[in-house]
N, C-alpha and C positions, 0 to 999 in steps of 0.2 A: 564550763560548758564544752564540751566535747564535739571536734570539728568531724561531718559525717567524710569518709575516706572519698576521691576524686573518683566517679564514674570513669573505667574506661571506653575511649569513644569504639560504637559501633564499625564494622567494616561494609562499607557500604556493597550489597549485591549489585555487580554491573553485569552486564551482556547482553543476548540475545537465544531464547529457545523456541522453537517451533513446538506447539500443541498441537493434537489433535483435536478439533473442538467436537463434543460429545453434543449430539441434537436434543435441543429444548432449554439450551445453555444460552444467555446470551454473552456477547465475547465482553463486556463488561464483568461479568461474573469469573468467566475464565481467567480473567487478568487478576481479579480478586485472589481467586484460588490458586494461583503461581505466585504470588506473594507471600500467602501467606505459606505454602510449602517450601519459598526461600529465608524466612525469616527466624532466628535464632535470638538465645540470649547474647550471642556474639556479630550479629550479621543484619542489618539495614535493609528491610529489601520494600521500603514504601513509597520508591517512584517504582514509577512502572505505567506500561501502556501498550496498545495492540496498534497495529499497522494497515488495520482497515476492517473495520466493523462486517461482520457474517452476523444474518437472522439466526433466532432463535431456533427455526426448521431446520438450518444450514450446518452442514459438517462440514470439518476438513480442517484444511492448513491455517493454524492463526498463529501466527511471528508473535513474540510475547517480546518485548524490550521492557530491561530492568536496569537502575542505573543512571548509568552516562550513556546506558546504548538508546535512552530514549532521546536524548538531542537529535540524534540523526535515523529517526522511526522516518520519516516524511519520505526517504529514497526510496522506499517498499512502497507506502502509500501511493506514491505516484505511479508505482511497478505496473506493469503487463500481470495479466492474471487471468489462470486457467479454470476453469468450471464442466463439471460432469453434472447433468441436470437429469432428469426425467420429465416428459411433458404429457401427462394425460390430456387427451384428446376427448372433444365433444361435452367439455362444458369449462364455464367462466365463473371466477370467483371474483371478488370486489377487492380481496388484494392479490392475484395474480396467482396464489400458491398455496397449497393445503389448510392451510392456516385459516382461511379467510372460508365465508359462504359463499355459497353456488347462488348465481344472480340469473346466468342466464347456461342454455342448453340449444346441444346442435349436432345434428347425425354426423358419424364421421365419413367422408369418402374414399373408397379403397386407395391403398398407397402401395409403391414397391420403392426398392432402393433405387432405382434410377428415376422417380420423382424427387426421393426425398435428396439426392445429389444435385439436381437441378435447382430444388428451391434453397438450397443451402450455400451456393452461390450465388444467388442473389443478395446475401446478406456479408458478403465480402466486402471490405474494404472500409473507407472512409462515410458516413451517416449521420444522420440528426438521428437523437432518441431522449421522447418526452419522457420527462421521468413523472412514476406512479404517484396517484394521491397517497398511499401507502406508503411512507418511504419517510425519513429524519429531517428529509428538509427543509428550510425553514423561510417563512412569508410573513414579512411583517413581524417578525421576532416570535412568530409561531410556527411549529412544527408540522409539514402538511398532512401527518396522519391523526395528527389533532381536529383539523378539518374535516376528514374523513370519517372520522368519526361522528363529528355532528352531521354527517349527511352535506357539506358543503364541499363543492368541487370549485377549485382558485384558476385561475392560469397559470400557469409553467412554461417556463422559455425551455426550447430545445438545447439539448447536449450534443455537442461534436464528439463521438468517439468511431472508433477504430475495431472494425474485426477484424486479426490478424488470420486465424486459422477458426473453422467451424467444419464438423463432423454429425452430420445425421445419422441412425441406425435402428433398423423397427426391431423392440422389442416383444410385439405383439400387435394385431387390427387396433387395439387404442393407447397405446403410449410410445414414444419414442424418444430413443437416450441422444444427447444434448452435448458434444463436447467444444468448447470454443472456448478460443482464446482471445483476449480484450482489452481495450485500456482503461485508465482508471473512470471510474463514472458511470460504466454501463449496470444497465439491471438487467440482470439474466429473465427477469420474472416478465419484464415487458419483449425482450427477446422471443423467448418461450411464447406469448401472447401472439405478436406479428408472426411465425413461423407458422401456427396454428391456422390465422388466418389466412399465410398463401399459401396454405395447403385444403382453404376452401371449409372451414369447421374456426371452433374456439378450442382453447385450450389452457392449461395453468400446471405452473409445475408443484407435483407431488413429493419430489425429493429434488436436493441442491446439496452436490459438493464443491470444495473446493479442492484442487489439487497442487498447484503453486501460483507461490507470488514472487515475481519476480524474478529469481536467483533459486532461489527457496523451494524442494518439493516433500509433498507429502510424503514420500517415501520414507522421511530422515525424521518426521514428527513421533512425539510422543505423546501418547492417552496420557489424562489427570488422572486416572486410577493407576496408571505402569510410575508415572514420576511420582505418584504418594505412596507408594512399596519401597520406594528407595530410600536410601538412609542420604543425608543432607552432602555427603561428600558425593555423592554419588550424583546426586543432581546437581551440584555446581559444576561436576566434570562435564555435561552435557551443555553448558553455558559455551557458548559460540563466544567471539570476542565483540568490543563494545563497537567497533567500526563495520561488522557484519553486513548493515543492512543500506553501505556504502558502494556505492556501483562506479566510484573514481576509482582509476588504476594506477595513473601519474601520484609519483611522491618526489615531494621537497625536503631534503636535510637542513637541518638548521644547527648550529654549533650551541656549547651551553651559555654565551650571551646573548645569542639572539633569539633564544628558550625562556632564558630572562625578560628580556624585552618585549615579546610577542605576549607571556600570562602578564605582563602590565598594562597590555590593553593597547601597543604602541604596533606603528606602520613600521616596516621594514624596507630598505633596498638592496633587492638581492638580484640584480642584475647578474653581477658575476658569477651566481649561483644557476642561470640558467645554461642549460645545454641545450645543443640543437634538438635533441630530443624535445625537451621539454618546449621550446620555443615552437617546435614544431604540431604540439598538441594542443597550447595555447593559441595559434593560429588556427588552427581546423575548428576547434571549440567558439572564438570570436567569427569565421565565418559564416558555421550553421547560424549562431546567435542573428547575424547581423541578415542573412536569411530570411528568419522566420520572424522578425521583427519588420522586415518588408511585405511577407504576406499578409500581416498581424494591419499594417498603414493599410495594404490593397485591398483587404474585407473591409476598413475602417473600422478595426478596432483598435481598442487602446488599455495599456497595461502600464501601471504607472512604476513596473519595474524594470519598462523598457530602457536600455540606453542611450536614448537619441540623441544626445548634448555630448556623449563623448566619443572622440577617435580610437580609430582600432587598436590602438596601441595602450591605449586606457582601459579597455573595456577587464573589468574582472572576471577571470575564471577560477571556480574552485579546482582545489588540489589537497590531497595528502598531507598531513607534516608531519614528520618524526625527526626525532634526538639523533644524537651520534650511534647510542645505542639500540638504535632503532625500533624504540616505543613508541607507538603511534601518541600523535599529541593531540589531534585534531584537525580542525578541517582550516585554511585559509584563503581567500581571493587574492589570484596574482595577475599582472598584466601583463603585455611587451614591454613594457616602458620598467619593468622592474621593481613596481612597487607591489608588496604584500602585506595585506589587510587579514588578521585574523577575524578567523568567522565565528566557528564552533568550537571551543577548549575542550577540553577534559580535564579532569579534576584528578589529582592521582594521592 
């Protein structure tokens, strides 16, 4: 009997590419379809994942991570992120945006741009925002547009986020274009809803882009139709690297024993590897930390990744590592006190 010859292994697809995402798509599907236009009789490309879900209606920028760049997707997730909406004015739908039916209806009141300047600062800064029945998330191990669909409306605790930057601009007596900037969690759809309202009318939005996340702008993305014209070299050249979606600047060297050491899953002290530099970023990093885990005690909340049991000189902060040769390895937590805890490897 005859032994079948040794499968050569796969090379596994790693990185990061910006999509375009085409409206009516959901970014589950997108992600679907970047795999499969990374994958070969030579090439692996079946991790994979997006960095923060867009509706179906929603165009714009979706970060695709493939690889080993999906370990570290979660720094985009958390990103700041820009949105260009449209808000038709003088009626309300039951999810907030084209998608949905019109429930209710309401004249609009004339607007000029020094209204709409006015009421767009109102909507600056730090705010609660209830999130929609409409929307993924989940109560009781169900999803609350599950709900919504049965006609059943839940309670929703409020969201703390952040309007960094917002832009009004009348398009015309009933729509007006939307640009703001946000932190993670907001819905532009309920946005778009209150804006309508302090402008004395209802309203819902008819288009939603996105334009960056993060780091990241639509400028640099590319359409699923432009990346399926390409031949397969051609679209790995477009692969960003697997640390891309990493917003740490600080990097630690490590020699090729303690490269050994660290992929065995073991703590390091690398005190004498610290410079003032690095000393000095590790301290500004423990005292934001130490910060906002005091505001975190003054609301009376509580996070059970807070550090309270340890001193400043304990406290972990992520960093960079790379080899001598300076291939990125991965991510690991280091303290004042010089010890370093691997966090996130790469696999190479």
């Amino acid at each position: 009997m005859s032994i079948p010859p040794k499968q050569t292994d796969k090379v596994k697809v790693s990185g990061v590419i910006l999509i375009d995402k085409p409206y009516g798509m959901t970014s589950q599907q997108v992600v679907s379809k970047v795999k499969y236009l990374f994958k070969s009789p030579n090439h692996n490309s079946k991790k994979a994942g997006h960095t923060g879900t867009l509706d179906p209606m929603a165009t714009g920028l979706l970060p695709v991570c493939l690889g080993e760049a999906t370990k570290f997707s979660h720094y985009q997730l958390d990103a700041d992120k820009t949105y260009q909406a449209t808000i038709l004015l003088g009626s309300q739908t039951d999810t907030g945006d084209a998608e949905g039916q019109v429930v209710k209806t309401m004249s609009v009141p004339k607007f000029d741009e020094a209204k709409l300047e006015k009421i767009a600062q109102q909507f600056l800064g730090a705010q609660q925002q209830i999130p929609p029945m409409y929307s993924a998330l989940k109560k009781d191990g169900k999803k609350l547009y599950e709900y919504a669909r049965a006609g059943i409306e839940v309670e929703r605790s409020p969201r703390d986020i952040v309007i960094k930057a917002i832009d009004l601009k009348a398009l015309d007596n009933e729509k007006i274009q939307l640009i703001v900037t946000c932190t993670k969690g907001t819905y532009v759809r309920v946005l778009g809803e209150d804006i309508a309202n302090a402008m004395g009318t209802l309203g819902h939005l008819s288009a939603l882009r996105r334009l960056k996340v993060g780091k990241f702008d639509i400028d640099n993305a590319v359409t699923l139709p432009a990346l399926e014209a390409q031949a397969l070299d051609s679209r790995q050249a477009q692969l960003m690297p697997v640390d891309a979606c990493i917003d740490i600047n600080m990097t630690l060297m490590l020699t090729a024993e303690q490269c050994k050491r660290i992929h065995m899953g073991q703590r390091l002290n690398v005190s004498a590897q610290l410079t003032d530099e690095l000393r000095g970023y590790i301290s500004d990093k423990v005292s934001n930390e130490l910060s906002f885990n005091i505001d975190k005690v003054t609301h009376k909340e509580s996070d059970d990744s807070v550090n309270t049991q340890l001193s400043e000189h304990e406290i972990p902060i992520d960093i960079r590592l790379i080899n001598e040769q300076g291939q990125f390895l991965g991510l690991g937590a280091v303290s004042l006190n010089g010890r370093l805890q691997p966090k996130k490897l790469i696999q190479r």
